[in-house]
Backbone as XML, in Angstrom:
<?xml version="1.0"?>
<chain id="A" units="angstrom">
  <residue number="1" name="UNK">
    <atom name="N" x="3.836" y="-7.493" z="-16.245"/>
    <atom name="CA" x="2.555" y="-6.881" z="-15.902"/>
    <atom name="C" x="2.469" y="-6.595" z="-14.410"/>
  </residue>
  <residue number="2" name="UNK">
    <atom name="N" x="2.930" y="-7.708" z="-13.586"/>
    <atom name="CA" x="3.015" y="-7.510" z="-12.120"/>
    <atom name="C" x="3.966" y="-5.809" z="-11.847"/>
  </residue>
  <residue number="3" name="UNK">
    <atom name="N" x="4.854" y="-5.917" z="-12.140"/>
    <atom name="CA" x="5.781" y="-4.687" z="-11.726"/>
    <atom name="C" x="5.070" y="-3.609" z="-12.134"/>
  </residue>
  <residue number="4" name="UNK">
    <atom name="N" x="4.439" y="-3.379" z="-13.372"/>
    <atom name="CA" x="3.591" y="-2.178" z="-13.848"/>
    <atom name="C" x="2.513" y="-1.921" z="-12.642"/>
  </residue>
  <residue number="5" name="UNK">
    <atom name="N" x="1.642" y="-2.608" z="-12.625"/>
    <atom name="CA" x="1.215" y="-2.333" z="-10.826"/>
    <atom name="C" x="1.381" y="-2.721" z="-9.688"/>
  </residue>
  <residue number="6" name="UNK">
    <atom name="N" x="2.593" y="-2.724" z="-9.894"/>
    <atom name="CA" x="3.150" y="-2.753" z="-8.158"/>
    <atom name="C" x="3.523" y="-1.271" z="-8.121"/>
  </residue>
  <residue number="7" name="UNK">
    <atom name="N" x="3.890" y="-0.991" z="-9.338"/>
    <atom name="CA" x="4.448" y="0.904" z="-9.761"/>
    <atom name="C" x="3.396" y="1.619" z="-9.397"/>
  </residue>
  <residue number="8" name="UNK">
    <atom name="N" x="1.780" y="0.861" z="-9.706"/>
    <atom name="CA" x="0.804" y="2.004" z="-9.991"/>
    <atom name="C" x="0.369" y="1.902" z="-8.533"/>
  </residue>
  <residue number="9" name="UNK">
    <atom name="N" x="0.863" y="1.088" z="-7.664"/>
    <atom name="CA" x="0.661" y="0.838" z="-6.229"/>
    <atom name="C" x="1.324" y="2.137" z="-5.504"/>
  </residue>
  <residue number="10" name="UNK">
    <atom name="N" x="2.924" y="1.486" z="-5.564"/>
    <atom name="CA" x="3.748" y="1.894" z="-4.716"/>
    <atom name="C" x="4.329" y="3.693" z="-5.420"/>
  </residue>
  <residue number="11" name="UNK">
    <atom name="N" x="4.484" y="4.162" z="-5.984"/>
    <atom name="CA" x="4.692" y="5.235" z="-6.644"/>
    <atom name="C" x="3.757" y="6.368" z="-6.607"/>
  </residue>
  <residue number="12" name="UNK">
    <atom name="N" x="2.542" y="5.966" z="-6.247"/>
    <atom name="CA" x="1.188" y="7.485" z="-5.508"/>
    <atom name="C" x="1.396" y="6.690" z="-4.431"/>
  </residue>
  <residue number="13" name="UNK">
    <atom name="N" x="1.636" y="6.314" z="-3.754"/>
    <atom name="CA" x="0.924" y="6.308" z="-2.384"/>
    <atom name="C" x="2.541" y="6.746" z="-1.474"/>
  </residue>
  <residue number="14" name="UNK">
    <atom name="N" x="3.514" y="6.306" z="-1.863"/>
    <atom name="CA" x="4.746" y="6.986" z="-2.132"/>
    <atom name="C" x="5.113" y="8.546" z="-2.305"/>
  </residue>
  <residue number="15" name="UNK">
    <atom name="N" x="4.310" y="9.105" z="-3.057"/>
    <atom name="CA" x="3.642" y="10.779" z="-3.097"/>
    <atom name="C" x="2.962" y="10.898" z="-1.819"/>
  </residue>
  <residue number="16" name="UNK">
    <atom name="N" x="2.038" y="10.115" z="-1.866"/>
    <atom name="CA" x="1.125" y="10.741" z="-1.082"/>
    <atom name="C" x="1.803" y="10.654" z="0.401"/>
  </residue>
  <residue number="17" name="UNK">
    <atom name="N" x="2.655" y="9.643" z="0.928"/>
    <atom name="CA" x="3.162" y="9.515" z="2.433"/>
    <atom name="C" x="3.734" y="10.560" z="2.424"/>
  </residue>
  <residue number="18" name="UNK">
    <atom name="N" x="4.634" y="11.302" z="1.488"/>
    <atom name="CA" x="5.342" y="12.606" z="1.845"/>
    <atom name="C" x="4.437" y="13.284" z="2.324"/>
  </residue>
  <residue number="19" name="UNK">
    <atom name="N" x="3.636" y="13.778" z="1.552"/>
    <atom name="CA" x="2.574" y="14.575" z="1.526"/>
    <atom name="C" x="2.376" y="14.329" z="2.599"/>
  </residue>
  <residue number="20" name="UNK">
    <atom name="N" x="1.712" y="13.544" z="3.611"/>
    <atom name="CA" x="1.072" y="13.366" z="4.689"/>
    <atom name="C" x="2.206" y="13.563" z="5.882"/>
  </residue>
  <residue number="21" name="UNK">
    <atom name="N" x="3.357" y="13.242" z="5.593"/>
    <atom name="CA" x="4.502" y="13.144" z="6.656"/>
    <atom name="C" x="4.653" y="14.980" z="6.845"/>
  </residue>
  <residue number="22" name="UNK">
    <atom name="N" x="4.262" y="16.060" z="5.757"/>
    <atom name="CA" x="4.772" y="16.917" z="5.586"/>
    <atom name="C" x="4.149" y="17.909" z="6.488"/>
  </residue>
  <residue number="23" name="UNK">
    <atom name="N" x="2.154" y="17.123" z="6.001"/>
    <atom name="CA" x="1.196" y="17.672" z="6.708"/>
    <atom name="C" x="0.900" y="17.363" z="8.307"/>
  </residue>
  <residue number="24" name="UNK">
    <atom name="N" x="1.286" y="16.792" z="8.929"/>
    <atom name="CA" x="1.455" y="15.750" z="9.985"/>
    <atom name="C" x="2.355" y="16.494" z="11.067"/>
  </residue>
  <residue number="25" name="UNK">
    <atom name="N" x="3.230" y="16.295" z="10.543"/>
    <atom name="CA" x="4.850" y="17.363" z="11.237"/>
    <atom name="C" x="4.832" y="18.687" z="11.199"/>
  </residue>
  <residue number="26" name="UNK">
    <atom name="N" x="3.753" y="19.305" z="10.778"/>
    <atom name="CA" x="3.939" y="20.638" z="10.049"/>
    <atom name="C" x="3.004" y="21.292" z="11.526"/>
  </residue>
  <residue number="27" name="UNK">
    <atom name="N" x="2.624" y="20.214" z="12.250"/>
    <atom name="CA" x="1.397" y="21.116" z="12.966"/>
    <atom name="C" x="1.712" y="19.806" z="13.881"/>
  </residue>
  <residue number="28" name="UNK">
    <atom name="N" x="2.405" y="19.140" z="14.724"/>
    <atom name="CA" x="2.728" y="18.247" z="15.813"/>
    <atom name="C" x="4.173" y="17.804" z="15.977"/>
  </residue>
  <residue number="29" name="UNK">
    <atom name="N" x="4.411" y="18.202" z="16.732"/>
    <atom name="CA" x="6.207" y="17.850" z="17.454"/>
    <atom name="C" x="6.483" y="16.443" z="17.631"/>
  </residue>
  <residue number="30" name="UNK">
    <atom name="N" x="7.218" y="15.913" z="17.341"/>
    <atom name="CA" x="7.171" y="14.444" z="17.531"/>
    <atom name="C" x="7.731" y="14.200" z="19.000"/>
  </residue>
  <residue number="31" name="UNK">
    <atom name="N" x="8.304" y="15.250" z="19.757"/>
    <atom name="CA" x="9.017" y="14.882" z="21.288"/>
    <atom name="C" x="7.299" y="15.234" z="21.858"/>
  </residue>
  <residue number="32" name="UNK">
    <atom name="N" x="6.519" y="15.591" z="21.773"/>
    <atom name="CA" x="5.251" y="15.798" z="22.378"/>
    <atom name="C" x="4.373" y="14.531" z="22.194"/>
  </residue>
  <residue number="33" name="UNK">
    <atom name="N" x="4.652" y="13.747" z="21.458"/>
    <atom name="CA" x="3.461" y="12.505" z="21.217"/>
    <atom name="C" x="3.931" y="11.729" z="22.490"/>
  </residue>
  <residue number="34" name="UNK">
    <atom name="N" x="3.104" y="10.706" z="22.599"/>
    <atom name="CA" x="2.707" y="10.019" z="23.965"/>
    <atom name="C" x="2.468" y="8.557" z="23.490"/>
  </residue>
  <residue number="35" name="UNK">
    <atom name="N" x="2.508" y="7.382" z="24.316"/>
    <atom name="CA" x="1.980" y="6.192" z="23.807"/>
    <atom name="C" x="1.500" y="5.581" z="24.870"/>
  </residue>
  <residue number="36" name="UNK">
    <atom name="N" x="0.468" y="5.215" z="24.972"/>
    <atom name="CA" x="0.054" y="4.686" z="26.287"/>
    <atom name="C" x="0.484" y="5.407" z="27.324"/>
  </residue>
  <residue number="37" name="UNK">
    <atom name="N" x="-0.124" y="6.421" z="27.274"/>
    <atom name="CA" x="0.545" y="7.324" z="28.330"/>
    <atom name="C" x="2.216" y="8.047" z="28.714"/>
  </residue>
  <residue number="38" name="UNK">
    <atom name="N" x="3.296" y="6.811" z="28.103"/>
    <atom name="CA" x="4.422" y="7.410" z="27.942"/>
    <atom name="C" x="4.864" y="8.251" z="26.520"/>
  </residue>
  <residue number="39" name="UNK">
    <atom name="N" x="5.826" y="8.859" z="27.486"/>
    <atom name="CA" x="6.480" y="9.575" z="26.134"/>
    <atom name="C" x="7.189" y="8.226" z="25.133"/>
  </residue>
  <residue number="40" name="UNK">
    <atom name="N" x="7.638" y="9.062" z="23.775"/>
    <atom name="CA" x="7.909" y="7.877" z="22.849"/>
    <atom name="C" x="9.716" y="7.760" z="22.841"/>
  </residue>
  <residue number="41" name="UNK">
    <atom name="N" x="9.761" y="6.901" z="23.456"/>
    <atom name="CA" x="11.612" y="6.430" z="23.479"/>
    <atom name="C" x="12.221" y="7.247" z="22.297"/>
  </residue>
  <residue number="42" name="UNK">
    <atom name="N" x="12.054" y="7.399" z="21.313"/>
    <atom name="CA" x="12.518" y="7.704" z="20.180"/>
    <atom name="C" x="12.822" y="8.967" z="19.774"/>
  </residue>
  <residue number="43" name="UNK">
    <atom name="N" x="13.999" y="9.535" z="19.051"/>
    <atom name="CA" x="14.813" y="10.404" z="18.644"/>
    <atom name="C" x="13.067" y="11.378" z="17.291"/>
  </residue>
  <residue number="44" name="UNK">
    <atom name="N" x="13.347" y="12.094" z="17.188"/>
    <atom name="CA" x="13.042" y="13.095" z="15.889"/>
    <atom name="C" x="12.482" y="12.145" z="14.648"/>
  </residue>
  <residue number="45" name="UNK">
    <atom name="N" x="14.257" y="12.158" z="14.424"/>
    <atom name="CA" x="14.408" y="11.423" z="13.369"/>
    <atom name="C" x="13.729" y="10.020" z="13.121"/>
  </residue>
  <residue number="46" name="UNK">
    <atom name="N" x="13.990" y="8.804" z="14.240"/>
    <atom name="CA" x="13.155" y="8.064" z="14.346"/>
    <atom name="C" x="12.051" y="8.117" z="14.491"/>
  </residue>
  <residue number="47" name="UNK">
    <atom name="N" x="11.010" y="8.799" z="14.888"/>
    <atom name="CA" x="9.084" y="9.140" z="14.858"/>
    <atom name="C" x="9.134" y="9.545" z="13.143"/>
  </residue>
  <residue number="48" name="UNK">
    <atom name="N" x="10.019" y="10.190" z="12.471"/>
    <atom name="CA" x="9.266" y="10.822" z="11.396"/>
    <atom name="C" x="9.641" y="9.632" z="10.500"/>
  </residue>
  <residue number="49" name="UNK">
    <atom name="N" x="10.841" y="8.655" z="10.551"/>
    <atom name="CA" x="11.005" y="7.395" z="9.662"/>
    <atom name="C" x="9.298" y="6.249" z="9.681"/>
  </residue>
  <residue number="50" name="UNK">
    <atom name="N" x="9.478" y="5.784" z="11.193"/>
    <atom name="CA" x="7.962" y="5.071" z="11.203"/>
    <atom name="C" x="7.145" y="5.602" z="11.179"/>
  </residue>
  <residue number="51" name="UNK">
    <atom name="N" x="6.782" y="7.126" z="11.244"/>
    <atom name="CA" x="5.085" y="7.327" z="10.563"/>
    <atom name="C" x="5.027" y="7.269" z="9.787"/>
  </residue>
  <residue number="52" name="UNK">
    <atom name="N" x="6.440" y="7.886" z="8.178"/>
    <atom name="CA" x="6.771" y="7.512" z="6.909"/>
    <atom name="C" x="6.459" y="6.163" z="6.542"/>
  </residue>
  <residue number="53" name="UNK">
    <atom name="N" x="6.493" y="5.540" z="6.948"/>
    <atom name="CA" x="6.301" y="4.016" z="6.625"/>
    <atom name="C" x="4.911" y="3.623" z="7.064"/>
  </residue>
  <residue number="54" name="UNK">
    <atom name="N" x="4.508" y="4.188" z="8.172"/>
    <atom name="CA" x="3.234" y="3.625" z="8.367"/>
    <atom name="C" x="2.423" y="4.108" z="7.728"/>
  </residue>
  <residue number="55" name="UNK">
    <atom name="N" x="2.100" y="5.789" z="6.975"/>
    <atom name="CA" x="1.879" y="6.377" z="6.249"/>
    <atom name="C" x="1.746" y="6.258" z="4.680"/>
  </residue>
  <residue number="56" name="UNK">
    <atom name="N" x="3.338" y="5.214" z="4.300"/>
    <atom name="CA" x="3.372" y="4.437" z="3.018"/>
    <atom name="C" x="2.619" y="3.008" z="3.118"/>
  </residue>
  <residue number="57" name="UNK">
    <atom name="N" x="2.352" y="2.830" z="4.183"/>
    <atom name="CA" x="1.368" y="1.242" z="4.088"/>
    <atom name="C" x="-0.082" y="1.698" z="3.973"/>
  </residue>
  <residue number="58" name="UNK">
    <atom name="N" x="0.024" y="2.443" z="5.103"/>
    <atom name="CA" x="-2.098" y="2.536" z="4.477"/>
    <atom name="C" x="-2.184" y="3.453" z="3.095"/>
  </residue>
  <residue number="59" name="UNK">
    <atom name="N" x="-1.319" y="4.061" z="2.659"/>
    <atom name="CA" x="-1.736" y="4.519" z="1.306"/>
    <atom name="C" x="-1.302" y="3.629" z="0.079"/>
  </residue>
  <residue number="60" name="UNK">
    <atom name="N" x="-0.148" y="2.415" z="0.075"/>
    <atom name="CA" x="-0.243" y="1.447" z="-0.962"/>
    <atom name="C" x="-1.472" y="0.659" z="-0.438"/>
  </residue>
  <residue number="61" name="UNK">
    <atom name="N" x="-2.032" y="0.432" z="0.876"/>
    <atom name="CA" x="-3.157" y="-0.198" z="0.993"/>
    <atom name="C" x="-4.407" y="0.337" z="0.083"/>
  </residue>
  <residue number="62" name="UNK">
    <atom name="N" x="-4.708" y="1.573" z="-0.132"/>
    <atom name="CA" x="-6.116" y="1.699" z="-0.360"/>
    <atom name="C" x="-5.644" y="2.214" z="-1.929"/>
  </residue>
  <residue number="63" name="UNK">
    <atom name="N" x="-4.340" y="2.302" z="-2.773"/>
    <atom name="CA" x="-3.804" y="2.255" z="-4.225"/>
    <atom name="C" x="-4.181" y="0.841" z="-4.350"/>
  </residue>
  <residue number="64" name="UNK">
    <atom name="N" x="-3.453" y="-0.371" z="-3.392"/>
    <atom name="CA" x="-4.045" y="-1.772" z="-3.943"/>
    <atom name="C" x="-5.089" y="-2.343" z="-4.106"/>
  </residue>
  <residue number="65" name="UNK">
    <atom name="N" x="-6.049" y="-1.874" z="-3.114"/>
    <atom name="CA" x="-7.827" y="-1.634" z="-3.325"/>
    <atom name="C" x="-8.013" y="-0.962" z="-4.271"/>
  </residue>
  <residue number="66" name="UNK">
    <atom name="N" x="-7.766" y="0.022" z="-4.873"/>
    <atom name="CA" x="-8.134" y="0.634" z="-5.945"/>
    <atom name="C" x="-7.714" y="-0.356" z="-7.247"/>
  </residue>
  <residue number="67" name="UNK">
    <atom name="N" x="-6.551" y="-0.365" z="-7.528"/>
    <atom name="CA" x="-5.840" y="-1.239" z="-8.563"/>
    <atom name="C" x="-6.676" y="-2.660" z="-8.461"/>
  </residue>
  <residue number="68" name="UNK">
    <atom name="N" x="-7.381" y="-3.393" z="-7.221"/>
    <atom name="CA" x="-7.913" y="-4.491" z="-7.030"/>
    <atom name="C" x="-9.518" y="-4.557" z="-8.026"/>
  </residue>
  <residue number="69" name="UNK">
    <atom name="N" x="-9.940" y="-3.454" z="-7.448"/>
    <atom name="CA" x="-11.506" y="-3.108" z="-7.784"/>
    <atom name="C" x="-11.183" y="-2.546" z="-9.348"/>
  </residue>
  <residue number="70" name="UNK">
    <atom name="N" x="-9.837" y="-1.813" z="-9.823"/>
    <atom name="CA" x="-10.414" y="-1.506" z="-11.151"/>
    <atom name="C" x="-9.947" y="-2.735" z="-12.487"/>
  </residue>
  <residue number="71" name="UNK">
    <atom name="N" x="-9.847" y="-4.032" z="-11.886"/>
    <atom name="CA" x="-9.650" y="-5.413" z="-12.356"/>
    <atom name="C" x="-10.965" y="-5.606" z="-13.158"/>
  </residue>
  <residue number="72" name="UNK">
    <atom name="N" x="-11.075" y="-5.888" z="-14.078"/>
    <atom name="CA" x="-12.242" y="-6.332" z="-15.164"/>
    <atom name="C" x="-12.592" y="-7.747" z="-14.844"/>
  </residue>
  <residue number="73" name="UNK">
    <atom name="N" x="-13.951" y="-8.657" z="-14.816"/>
    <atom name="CA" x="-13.954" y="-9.715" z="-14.179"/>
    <atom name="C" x="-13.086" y="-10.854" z="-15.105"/>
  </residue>
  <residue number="74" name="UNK">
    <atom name="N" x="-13.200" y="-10.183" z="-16.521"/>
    <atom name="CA" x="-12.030" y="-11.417" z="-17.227"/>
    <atom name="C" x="-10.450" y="-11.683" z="-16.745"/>
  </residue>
  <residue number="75" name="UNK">
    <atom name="N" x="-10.232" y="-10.738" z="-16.249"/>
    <atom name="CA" x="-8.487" y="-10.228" z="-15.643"/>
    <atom name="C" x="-8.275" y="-11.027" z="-14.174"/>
  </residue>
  <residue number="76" name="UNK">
    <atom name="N" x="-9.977" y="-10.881" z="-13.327"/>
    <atom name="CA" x="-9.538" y="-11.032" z="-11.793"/>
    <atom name="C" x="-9.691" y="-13.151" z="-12.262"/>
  </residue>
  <residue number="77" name="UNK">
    <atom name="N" x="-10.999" y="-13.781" z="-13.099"/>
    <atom name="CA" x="-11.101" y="-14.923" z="-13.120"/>
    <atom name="C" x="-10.097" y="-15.840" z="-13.904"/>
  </residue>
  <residue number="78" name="UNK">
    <atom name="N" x="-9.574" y="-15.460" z="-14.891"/>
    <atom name="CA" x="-8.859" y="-16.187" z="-15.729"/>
    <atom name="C" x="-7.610" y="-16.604" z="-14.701"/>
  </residue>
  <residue number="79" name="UNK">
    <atom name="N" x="-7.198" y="-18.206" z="-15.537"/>
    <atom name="CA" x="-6.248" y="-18.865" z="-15.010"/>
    <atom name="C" x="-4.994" y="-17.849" z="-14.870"/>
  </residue>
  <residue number="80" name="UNK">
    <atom name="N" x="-4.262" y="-18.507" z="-14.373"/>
    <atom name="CA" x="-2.836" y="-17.738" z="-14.633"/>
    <atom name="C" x="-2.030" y="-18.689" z="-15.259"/>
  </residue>
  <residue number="81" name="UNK">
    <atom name="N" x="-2.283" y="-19.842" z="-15.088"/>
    <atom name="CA" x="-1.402" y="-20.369" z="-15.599"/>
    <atom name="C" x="-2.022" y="-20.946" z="-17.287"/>
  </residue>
  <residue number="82" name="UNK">
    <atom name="N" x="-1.448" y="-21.636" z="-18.487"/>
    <atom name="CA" x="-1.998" y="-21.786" z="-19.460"/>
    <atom name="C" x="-2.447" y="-23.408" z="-19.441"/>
  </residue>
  <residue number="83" name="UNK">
    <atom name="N" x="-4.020" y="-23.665" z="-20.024"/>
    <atom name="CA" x="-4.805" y="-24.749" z="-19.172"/>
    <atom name="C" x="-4.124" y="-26.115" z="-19.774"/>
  </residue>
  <residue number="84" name="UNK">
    <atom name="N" x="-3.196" y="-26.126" z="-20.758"/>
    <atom name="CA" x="-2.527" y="-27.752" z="-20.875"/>
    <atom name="C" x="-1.859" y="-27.912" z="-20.151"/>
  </residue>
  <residue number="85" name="UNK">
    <atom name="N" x="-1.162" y="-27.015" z="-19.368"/>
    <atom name="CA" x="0.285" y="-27.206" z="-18.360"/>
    <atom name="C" x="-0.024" y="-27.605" z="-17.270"/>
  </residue>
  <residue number="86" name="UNK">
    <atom name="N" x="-1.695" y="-27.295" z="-16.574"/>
    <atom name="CA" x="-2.396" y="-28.002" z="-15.589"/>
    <atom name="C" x="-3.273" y="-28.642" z="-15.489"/>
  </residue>
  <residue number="87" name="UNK">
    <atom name="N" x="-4.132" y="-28.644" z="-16.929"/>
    <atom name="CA" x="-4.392" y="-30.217" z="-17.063"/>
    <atom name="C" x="-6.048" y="-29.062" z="-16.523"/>
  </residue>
  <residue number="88" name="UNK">
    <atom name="N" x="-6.488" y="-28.174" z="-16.949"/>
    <atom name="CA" x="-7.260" y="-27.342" z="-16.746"/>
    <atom name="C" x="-7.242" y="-26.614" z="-15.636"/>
  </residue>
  <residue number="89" name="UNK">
    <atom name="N" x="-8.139" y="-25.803" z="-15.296"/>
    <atom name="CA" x="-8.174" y="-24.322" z="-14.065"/>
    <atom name="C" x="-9.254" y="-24.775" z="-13.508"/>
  </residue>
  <residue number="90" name="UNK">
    <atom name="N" x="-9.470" y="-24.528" z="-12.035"/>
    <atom name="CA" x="-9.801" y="-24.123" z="-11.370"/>
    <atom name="C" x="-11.167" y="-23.305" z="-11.397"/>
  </residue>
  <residue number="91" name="UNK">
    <atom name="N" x="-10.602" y="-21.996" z="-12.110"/>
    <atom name="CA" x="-11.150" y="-20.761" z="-12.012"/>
    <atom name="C" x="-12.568" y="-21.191" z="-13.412"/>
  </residue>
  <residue number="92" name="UNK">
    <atom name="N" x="-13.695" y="-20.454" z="-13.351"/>
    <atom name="CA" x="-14.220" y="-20.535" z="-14.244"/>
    <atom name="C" x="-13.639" y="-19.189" z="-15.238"/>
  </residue>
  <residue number="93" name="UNK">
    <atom name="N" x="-14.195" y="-19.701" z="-16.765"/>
    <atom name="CA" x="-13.507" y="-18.887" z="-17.214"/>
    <atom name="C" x="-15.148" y="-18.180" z="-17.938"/>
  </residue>
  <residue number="94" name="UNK">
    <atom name="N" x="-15.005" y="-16.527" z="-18.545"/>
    <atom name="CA" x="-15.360" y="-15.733" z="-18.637"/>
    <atom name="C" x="-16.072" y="-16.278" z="-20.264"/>
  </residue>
  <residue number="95" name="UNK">
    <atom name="N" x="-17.472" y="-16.260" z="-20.794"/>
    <atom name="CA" x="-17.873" y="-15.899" z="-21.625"/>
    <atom name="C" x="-17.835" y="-17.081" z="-22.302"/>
  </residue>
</chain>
């Protein structure tokens, strides 16, 4: 169940960093960006790898907020583990 949304995580937001890397580069030079006033040490190739990535974090970020919030309250409260093996939960349980 975990891997099924880690998929529904990482696999759009994965789309979507292209997408954004495509839109991004398409209209800003990466030898022109600046950082604190300096230019950025870095090759082409290197600026378009870490915005790719930084690009793939805030968009599995707000897929995992999504995937978080569309949790049903029986799904987010229930134990995980099964309640003889720990001697009961923690968590209250639903209903």
């Amino acid at each position: 169940m975990w891997t099924r949304r880690l998929m529904w995580i990482a696999w759009p937001a994965f789309l979507a960093a292209g997408v954004m890397e495509m839109l991004v580069f398409a209209l800003v030079d990466p030898q022109d960006l600046h950082w604190f006033g300096q230019p950025l040490a870095l090759s082409r190739k290197g600026v378009y790898t870490l915005a790719f990535f930084a690009f793939w974090g805030v968009t599995m970020a707000s897929s995992a907020l999504t995937t978080l919030l569309s949790l049903s309250p029986f799904e987010l409260n229930r134990c995980p583990v099964h309640e003889d093996e720990l001697g009961g939960c923690r968590k209250t349980t639903c209903c």
